[in-house]
C-alpha positions in Angstrom: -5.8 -12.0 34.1 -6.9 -15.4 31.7 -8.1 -18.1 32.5 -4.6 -19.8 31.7 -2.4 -17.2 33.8 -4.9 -17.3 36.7 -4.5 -21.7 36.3 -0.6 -20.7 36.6 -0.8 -18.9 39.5 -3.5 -20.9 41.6 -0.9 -24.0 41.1 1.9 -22.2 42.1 -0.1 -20.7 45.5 -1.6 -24.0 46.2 1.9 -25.8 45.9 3.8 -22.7 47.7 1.2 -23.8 50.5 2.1 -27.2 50.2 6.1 -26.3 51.1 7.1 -25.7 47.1 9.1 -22.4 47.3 9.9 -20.6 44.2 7.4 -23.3 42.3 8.3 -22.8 38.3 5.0 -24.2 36.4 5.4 -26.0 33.3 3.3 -26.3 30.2 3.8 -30.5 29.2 4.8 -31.6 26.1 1.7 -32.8 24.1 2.2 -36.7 24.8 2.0 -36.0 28.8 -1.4 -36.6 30.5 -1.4 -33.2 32.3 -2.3 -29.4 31.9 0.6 -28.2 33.4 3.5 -29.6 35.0 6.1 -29.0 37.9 9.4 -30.6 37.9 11.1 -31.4 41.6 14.8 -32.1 40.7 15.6 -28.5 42.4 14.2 -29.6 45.3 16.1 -32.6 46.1 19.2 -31.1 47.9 17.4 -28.8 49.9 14.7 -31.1 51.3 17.0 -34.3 51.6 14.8 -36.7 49.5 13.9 -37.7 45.7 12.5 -36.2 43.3 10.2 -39.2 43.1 9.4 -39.3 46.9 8.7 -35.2 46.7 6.3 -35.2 44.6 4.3 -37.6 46.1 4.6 -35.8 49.1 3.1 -32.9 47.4 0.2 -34.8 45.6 -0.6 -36.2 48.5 -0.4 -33.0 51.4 -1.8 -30.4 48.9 -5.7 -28.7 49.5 -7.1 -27.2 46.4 -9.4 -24.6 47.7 -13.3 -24.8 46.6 -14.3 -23.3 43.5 -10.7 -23.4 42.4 -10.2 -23.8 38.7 -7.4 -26.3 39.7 -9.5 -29.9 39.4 -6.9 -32.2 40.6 -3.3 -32.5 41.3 -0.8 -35.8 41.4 2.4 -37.1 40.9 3.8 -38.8 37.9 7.5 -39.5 38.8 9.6 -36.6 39.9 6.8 -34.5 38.3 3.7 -33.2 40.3 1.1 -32.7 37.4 -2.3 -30.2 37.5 -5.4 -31.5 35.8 -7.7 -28.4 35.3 -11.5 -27.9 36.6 -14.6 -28.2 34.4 -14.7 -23.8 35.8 -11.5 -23.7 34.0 -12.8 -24.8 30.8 -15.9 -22.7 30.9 -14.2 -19.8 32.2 -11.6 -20.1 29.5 -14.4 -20.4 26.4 -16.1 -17.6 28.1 -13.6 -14.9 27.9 -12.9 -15.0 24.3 -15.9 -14.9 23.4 -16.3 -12.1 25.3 -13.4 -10.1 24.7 -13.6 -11.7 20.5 -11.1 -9.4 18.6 -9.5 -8.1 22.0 -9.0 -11.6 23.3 -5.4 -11.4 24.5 -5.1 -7.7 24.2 -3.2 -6.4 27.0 -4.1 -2.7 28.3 -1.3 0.3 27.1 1.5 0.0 29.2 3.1 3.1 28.5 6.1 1.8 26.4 7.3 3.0 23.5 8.6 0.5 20.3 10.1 2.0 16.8 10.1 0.0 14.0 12.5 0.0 11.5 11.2 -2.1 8.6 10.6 -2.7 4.9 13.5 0.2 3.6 13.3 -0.1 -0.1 16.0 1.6 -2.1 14.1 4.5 -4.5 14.1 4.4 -8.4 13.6 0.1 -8.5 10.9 -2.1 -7.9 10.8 -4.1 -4.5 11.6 -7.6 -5.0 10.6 -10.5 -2.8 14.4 -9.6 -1.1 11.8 -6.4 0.4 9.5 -8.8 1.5 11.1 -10.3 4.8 11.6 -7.2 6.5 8.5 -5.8 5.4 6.1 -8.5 6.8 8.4 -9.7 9.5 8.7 -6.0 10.8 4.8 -5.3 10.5 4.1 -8.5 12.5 6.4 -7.9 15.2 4.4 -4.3 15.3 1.1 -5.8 15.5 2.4 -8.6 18.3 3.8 -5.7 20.8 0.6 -3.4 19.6 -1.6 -6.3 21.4 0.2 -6.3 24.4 -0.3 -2.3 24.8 2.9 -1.2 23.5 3.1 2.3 21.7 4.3 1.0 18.2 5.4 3.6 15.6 6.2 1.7 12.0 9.0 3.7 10.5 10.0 2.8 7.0 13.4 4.0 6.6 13.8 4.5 2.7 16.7 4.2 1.0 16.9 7.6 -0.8 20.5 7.8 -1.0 22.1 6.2 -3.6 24.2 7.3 -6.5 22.1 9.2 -8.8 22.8 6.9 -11.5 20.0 4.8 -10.8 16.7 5.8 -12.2 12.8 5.4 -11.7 10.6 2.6 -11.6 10.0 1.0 -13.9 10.9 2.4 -17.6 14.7 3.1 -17.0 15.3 0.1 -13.9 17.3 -1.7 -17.1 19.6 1.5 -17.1 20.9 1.0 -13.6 21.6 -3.0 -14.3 23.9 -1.9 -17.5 25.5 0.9 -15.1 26.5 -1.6 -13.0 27.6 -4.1 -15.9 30.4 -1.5 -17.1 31.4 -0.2 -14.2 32.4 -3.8 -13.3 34.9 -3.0 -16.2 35.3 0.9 -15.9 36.1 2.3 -12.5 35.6 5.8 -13.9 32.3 5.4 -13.8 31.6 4.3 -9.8 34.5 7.8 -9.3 31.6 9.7 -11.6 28.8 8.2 -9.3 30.2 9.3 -6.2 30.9 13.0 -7.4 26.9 13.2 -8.1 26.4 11.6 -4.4 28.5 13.7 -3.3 26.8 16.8 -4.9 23.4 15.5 -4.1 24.9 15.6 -0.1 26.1 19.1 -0.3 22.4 20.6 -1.6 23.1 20.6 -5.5 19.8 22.4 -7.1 19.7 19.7 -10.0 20.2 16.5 -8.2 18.2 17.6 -5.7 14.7 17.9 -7.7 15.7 15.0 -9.4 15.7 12.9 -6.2 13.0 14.2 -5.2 10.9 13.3 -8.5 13.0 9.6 -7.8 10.8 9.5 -4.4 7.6 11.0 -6.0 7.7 8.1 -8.6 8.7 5.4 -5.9 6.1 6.0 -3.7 3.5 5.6 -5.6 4.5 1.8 -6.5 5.5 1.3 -3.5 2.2 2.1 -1.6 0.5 0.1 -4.3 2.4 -3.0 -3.1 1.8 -1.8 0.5 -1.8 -1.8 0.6 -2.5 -4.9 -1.2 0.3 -6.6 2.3 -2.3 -4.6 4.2 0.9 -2.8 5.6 0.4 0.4 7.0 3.7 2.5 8.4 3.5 6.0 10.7 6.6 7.8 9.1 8.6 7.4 5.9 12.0 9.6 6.8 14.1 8.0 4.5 17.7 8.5 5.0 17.9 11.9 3.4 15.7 13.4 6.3 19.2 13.1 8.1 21.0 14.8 5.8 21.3 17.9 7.5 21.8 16.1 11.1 24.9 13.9 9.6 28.0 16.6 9.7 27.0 17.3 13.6 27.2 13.5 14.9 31.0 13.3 13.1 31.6 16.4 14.8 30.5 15.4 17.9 32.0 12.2 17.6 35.6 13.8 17.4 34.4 16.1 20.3 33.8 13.4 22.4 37.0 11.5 21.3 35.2 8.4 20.5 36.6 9.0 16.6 39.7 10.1 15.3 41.0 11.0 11.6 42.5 7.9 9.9 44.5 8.7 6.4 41.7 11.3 5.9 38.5 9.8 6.5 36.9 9.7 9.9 36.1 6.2 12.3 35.0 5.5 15.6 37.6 2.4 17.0 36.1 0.5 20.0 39.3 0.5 22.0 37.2 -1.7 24.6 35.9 -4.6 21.8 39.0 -5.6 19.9 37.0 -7.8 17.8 34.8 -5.0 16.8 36.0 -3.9 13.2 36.5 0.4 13.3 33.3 1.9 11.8 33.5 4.4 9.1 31.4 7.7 9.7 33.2 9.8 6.9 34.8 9.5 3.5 38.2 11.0 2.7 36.2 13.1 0.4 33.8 14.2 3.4 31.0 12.6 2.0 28.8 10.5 4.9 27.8 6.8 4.8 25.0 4.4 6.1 26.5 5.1 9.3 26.6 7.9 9.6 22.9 8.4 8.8 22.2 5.3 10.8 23.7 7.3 14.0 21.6 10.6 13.2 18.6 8.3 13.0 19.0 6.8 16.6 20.2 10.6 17.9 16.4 11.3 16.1 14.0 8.5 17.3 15.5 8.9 21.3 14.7 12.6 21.2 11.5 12.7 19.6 9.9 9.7 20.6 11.7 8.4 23.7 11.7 4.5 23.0 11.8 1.8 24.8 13.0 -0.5 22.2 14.3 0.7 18.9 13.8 -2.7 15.8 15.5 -3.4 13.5 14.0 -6.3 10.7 17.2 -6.0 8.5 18.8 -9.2 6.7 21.0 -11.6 9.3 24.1 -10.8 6.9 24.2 -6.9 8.5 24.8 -8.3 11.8 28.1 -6.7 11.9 27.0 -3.4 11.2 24.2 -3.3 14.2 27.4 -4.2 16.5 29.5 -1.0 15.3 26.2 0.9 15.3 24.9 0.0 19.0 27.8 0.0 20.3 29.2 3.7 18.6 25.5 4.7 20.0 25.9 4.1 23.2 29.7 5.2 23.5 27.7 8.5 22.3 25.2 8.5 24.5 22.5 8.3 22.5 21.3 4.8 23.6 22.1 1.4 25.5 22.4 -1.0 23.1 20.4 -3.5 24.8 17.3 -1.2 24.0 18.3 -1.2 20.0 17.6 -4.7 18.6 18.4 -6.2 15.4 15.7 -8.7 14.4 18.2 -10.5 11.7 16.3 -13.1 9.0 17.8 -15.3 6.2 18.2 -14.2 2.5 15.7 -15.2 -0.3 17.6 -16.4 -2.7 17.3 -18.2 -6.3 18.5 -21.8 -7.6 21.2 -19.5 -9.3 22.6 -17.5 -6.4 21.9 -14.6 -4.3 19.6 -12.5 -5.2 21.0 -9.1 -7.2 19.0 -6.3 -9.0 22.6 -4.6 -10.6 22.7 -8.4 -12.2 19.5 -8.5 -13.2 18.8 -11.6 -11.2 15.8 -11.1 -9.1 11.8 -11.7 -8.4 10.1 -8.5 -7.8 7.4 -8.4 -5.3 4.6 -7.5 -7.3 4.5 -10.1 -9.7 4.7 -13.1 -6.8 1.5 -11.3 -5.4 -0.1 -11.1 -9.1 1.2 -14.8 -9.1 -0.8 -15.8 -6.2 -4.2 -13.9 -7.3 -4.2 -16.0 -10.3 -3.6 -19.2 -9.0 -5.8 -18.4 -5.8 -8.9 -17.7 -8.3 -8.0 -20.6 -10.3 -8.5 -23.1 -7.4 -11.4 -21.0 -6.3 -13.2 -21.7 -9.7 -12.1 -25.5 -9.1 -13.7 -26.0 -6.0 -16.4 -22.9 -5.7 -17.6 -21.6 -8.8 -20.2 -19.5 -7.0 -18.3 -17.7 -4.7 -19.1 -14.5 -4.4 -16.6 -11.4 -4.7 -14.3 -14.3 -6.0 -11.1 -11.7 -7.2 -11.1 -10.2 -3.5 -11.2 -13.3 -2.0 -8.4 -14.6 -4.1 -6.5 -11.4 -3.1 -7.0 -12.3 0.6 -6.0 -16.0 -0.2 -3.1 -15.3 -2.2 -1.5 -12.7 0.1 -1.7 -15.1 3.0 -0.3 -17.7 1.5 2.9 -15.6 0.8 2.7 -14.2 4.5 2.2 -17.6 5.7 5.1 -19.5 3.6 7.2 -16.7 5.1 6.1 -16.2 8.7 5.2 -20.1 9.5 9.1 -20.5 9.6 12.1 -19.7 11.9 13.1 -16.1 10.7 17.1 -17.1 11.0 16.5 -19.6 8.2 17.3 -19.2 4.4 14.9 -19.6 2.4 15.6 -20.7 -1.3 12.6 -19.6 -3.6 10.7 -21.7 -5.4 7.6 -20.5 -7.0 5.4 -24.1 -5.7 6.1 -23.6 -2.5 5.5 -20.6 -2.0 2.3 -20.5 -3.7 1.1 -23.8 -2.2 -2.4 -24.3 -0.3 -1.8 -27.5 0.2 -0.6 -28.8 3.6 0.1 -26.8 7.0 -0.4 -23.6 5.1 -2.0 -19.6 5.5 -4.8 -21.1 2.9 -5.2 -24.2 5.5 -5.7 -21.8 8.2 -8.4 -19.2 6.5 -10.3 -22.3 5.2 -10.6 -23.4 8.6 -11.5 -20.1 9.7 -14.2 -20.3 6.5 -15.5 -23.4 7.7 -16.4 -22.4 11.6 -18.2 -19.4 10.0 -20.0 -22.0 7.3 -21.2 -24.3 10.7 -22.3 -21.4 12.3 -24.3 -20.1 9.2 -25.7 -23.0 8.8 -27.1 -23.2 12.2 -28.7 -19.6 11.7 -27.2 -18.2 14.8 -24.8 -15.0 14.9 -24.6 -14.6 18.6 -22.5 -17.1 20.8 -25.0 -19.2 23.5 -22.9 -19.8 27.1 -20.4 -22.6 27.5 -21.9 -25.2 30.4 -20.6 -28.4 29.6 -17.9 -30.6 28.4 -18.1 -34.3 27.4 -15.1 -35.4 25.3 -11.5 -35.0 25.4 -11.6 -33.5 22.0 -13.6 -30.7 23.9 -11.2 -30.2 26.4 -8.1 -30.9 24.6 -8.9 -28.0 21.9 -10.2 -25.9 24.9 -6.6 -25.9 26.5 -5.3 -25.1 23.7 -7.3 -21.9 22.9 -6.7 -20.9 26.2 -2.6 -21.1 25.3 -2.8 -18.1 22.6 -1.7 -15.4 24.8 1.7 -17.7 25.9 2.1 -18.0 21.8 2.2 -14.4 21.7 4.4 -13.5 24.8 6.8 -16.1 23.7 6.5 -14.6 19.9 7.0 -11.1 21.6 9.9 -11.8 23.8 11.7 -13.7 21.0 10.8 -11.1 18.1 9.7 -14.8 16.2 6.2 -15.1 14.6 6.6 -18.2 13.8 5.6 -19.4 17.3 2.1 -18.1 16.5 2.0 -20.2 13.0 2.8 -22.8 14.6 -0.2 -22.4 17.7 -2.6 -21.6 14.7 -1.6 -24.9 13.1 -2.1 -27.1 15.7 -5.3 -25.1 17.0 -6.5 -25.6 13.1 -6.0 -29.4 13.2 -7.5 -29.7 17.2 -10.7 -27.9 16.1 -11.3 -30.0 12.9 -10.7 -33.2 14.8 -13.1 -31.8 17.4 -15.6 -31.1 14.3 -14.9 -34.7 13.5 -15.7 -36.2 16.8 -18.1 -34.0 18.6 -21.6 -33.4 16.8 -22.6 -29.8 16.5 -25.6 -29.3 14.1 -26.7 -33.1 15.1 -26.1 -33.3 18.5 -30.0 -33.7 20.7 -28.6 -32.6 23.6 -29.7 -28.6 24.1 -26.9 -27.5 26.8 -24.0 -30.1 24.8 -25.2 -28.7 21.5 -24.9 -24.7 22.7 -21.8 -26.1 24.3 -20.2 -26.7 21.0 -21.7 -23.7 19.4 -20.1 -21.6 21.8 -16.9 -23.6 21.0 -17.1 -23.1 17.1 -17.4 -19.4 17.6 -14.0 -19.5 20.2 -12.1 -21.2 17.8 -12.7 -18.6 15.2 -12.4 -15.9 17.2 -8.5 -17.0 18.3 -7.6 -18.3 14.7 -8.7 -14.8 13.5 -6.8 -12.7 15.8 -3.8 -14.9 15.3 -4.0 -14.5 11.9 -4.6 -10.7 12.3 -0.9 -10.5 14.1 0.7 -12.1 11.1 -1.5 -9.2 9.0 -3.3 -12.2 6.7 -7.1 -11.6 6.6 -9.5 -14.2 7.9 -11.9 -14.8 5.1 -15.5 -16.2 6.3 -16.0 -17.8 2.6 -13.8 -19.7 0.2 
């Protein structure tokens, strides 16, 4: 247990002893004079008094055992407030610095999470539309792998489609014309389905050509990958269910949970009458999303036995999840409260929504070779010497997309616009590795590689940046049980600007004083260590130079 949690819980004993039952312990908002607080409104009709008069009671009757790492306790209205000890402070530096990359690493807790994410469509480029659910997704991953969850990454490809469409990137201008006359000629989307529909039931041809789709794919795909430093531990696109998808309809209509409608097959949720029927066969017998979506679920609960099945899919599928966990767990396959959709906004453009049959679209790639470019350019601005200047641009670049992305509430639109989301300036992923850059600059400068002990704190810029370390793990429970990295942007952010305004107030290299100056040192190496392993759940490098 941290420093933090253990702060939480001596407050709560110490209070309980005090004749606080059920105590709930409060973290202030930043314009309150406190560390944490307890609010006594609850209280009042059971104890017959005030809120005012019982928490004065409190501060008054409580006995804060020694060596406690609760300092002081009082009342502040109908608040009792907790001031922690100088052992708090020490304790809290010291454990980071102990545990560095672990810090707020939980041990395994034998729990399983899949994690449906990224699922580009075969035969196009991605286009920023791919990049949500692709970093999104692989944050959420890293957030429940730090708390000791069993995360497996699952990018569930979509190798489906009509055959019309055709590799990356020579013939991509093919499948925007397909779509332009068969706006105008039905026929055409009728021919399309015929080769789906062929593809489904094993055809030789379509079948190796689909599979040279995927070859081709893959290898631009993973080229895109590894420069997001996103890894994944399977890639069964939807075809993998191919052969799974003609049992679930028959065991649907086995079960009774769907029935024949004018020849195609649904499942009706007799039980939800604001549930829409879902569609789990064509007349023509051919399957859909659905269908596979089903066989997947039937899949990841037999092999791997999660906990929680993810999904980072667009907000605008909402819908669909509801037909899907609910159909699962009318087949047993699931309870839907274990199968999550982690919904975001749409990226779209001054011109609309987003749409590669129209031709109107940013692809992925060339918004990272976008950010290189201008990442190198400020570089040569501002550091000309810089060494390994193209991999630190990389670095830079990548993180500001991540950041743009990640520092905001996923439910939220987001309308592109190439300045923003290339901008260093401001509360930004470049703000937060240059910060980063400058801890390890101090601590190069001072010649020292190995943190000295924490002993001693003399300003409130020590303390109040020392609280706030001591926070990270709450930002990542409350980024965990929320599925919403932004919560950890926003810690970094405000840990960037407390450490810098510490830097500015408390002399480190200067400073006479041998314990206050190893004091500081010790606090310069915390601070890095918590900005990088933040930074490392939103998968943006921490870069010691820039």
């Amino acid at each position: 247990m941290y420093a933090f949690e253990k702060l939480r819980s001596e407050t709560a004993n110490i209070l309980s002893a005090a004749g606080l039952k059920d105590v709930v312990v409060e973290i202030p908002p930043e314009n309150i004079d406190a560390d944490l607080a307890i609010p006594c409104f609850t209280y009042a009709k059971s104890l017959k008094k005030s809120p005012v008069e019982i928490a004065k009671n409190v501060a008054e009757s409580v006995k804060i055992p020694k060596n406690s790492i609760v300092g002081k306790i009082t009342a502040m209205g109908p608040y009792v407030n907790v001031y922690a000890s100088d052992k708090y402070f020490c304790d809290s530096v010291d454990e980071i610095i102990t545990d560095a990359d672990k810090y707020a690493h939980k041990k395994p807790v034998k729990k399983t999470m899949v994690v449906d994410m990224s699922a580009p469509n075969i035969a196009k480029p991605m286009s920023v539309g791919h990049l949500r659910s692709t970093i999104i997704g692989d944050s959420i991953a890293r957030i429940y792998s730090s708390l000791g969850w069993n995360v497996i990454r699952d990018n569930h490809l979509g190798d489906k489609k009509k055959v019309e469409k055709n590799p990356i990137p020579e013939l991509l201008s093919l499948y925007v014309k397909f779509h332009e006359k068969s706006d105008k000629d039905s026929e055409l989307d009728e021919k399309a389905r015929e080769e789906f529909k062929k593809l489904e039931n094993g055809d030789k041809e379509n079948t190796k050509l689909w599979k040279w789709f995927i070859d081709v794919s893959l290898i631009e795909f993973k080229k895109t990958y590894s420069e997001l430093d996103v890894d994944f531990d399977l890639w069964l696109g939807e075809s993998f269910y191919n052969d799974m998808n003609r049992a679930i309809v028959d065991e649907a209509l086995k079960k009774g949970i769907a029935k024949k409608d004018d020849g195609a097959i649904i499942i009706k949720y007799e039980d939800y009458k604001n549930i829409p029927p879902f569609l789990i066969q064509k007349k023509d017998g051919a399957t859909l999303y659905s269908t596979r979506d089903l066989s997947t679920i039937k899949y990841r609960v037999g092999e791997f036995k999660p906990d929680k099945i993810v999904y980072a899919v667009g907000g605008e599928q909402a819908q669909h999840f509801i037909q899907l966990f609910n159909a699962a767990e009318m087949l047993g396959y699931a309870k839907k409260e274990a199968l999550i959709h982690v919904g975001f906004g749409l990226i779209s453009l001054p011109e609309g929504k987003m749409s590669t049959r129209k031709g109107r679209v940013i692809y992925l790639q060339d918004l990272l070779n976008k950010s290189y470019k201008h990442a190198e350019k400020i570089i040569n601005e501002k550091n000309p010497e810089l060494k390994n200047k193209k991999k630190v641009a990389k670095k830079i670049g990548v993180g500001a997309v991540k950041f743009n992305d990640l520092s905001q509430n996923r439910v939220k639109n987001i309308m592109f616009n190439w300045d923003k989301m290339l901008s260093f300036e401001g509360d930004t992923g470049p703000y937060l590795q240059y910060t980063h850059a400058r801890a390890c600059s101090i601590l190069r400068k001072i010649g020292i590689t190995k943190s000295p002990k924490f002993v001693v704190t003399q300003m409130a810029e020590e303390k109040d940046l020392i609280l706030h370390l001591s926070k990270y793990l709450n930002s990542v429970e409350l980024a965990a049980s929320l599925y919403e990295p932004h919560h950890i942007a926003t810690y970094l952010l405000a840990l960037a600007h407390k450490f810098n305004l510490f830097y500015q107030k408390c002399p480190v290299m200067s400073e006479t004083d041998e314990k206050i100056k190893n004091s500081r040192i010790a606090l310069v190496f915390a601070s890095k260590q918590v900005i990088a392993n933040g930074l490392y759940l939103l998968g943006i490098d921490a870069v010691e130079e820039m």
